[in-house]
Phi, psi and omega in degrees: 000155192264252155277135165265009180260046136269121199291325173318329222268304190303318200293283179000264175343317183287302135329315125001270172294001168270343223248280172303341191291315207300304183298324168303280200326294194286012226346087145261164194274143168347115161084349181272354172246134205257178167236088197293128161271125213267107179276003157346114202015042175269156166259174174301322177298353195259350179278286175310359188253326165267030199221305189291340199253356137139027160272085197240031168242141166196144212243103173275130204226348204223107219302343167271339169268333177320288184316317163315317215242358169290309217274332182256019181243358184305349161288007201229127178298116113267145171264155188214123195250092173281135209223009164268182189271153183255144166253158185284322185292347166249022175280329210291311165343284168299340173265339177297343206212005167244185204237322216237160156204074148002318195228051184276102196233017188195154198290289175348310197268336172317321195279296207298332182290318176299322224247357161294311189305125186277161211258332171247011170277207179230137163358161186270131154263132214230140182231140183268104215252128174239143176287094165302318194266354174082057150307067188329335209272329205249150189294184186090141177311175166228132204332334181300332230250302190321265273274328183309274144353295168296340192262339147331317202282293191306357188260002188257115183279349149293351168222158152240114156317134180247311184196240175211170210217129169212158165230087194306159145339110173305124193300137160228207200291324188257024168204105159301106190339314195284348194256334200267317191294355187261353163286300190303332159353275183284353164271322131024265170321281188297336137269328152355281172309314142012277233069040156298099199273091197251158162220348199247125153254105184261085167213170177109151177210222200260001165251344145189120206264330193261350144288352180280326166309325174302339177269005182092005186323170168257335215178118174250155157262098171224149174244305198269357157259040174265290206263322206100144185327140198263146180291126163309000000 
């Protein structure tokens, strides 16, 4: 890190060490859980300014702003992830222009994306985001459903499947976060054992990152103690 007295450069620093304590405590390995900075209405200077200090994933949820701040950041080596719900009319867009795609939760958009995917890029990389908590409301397979749903993904040769995704129940009195990440854990584990060749469990975010690390997350998503409280 360079200066800290810049508040992103602080949050940054903080965030960091919440990252590594987690990874010491729960003992994991050195490096093994990555860090998507989720840029959602964020503007771009506020990218580039975490961007000089080596952070360069960054996770979009929303595919036009996405394009925008990708066309004014192009001078900069970045990885870019897409992490919203997908529409069919916005796969041809993702797959040409992200590295990542977070919220692969049905075959159709699994196809459309492969068969999307331009010929001189490298496979798409892809996570299955499963409703871990059964939510009618929120996208994603249901957990019965992913080993199905994965053995699909691997046979389309515009993406590689990397691993899974969930955005759990928020905590309260009657459901704690840490019981839906020791689930995804074992369906994890259990395609694995498959022979599924997975490395990524993309969950945890920025209020707890460090039960999603105790569960084996790979790769946490935070925005706001990263960027700071989002403009109204």
């Amino acid at each position: 890190m360079t200066d800290n007295s810049h508040p992103l450069q602080q949050r940054l620093n903080t965030v960091i060490g919440r990252i590594d304590a987690a990874i010491a405590r729960f003992s994991r390995e050195p490096d093994s859980v990555t860090l998507l900075a989720v840029s959602k209405t964020r503007s771009a200077d506020e990218l580039r300014t975490i961007a000089a200090e080596g952070i360069t994933r960054f996770g979009e949820n929303y595919l036009q702003e996405a394009l925008d701040k990708m066309a004014e950041l192009a001078d900069l080596s970045l990885e870019w992830h897409f992490i919203g719900p997908i529409q069919s009319n916005k796969t041809r867009s993702i797959a040409e222009h992200f590295n990542w795609v977070h919220s692969v939760d049905r075959w159709k958009i699994a196809r459309r994306l492969s068969d999307q995917r331009p010929d001189g890029l490298p496979p798409l990389n892809v996570c299955l985001q499963v409703n871990i908590d059964r939510e009618p409301q929120k996208a994603g397979v249901a957990p019965e459903q992913a080993a199905e749903l994965a053995r699909q993904c691997v046979e389309l040769s515009g993406i590689r499947l990397r691993g899974l995704m969930c955005i759990p129940l928020p905590p309260s009195e009657d459901h704690d976060p840490a019981s839906s990440y020791e689930r995804m854990l074992t369906l994890f584990t259990e395609l694995k054992s498959a022979g599924l060749n997975l490395d990524t469990l993309s969950m945890g975010m920025s209020a707890d990152l460090e039960s999603a690390i105790m569960h084996g997350s790979t790769m946490v998503r935070v925005g706001t103690d990263l960027f700071g409280p989002r403009p109204e």
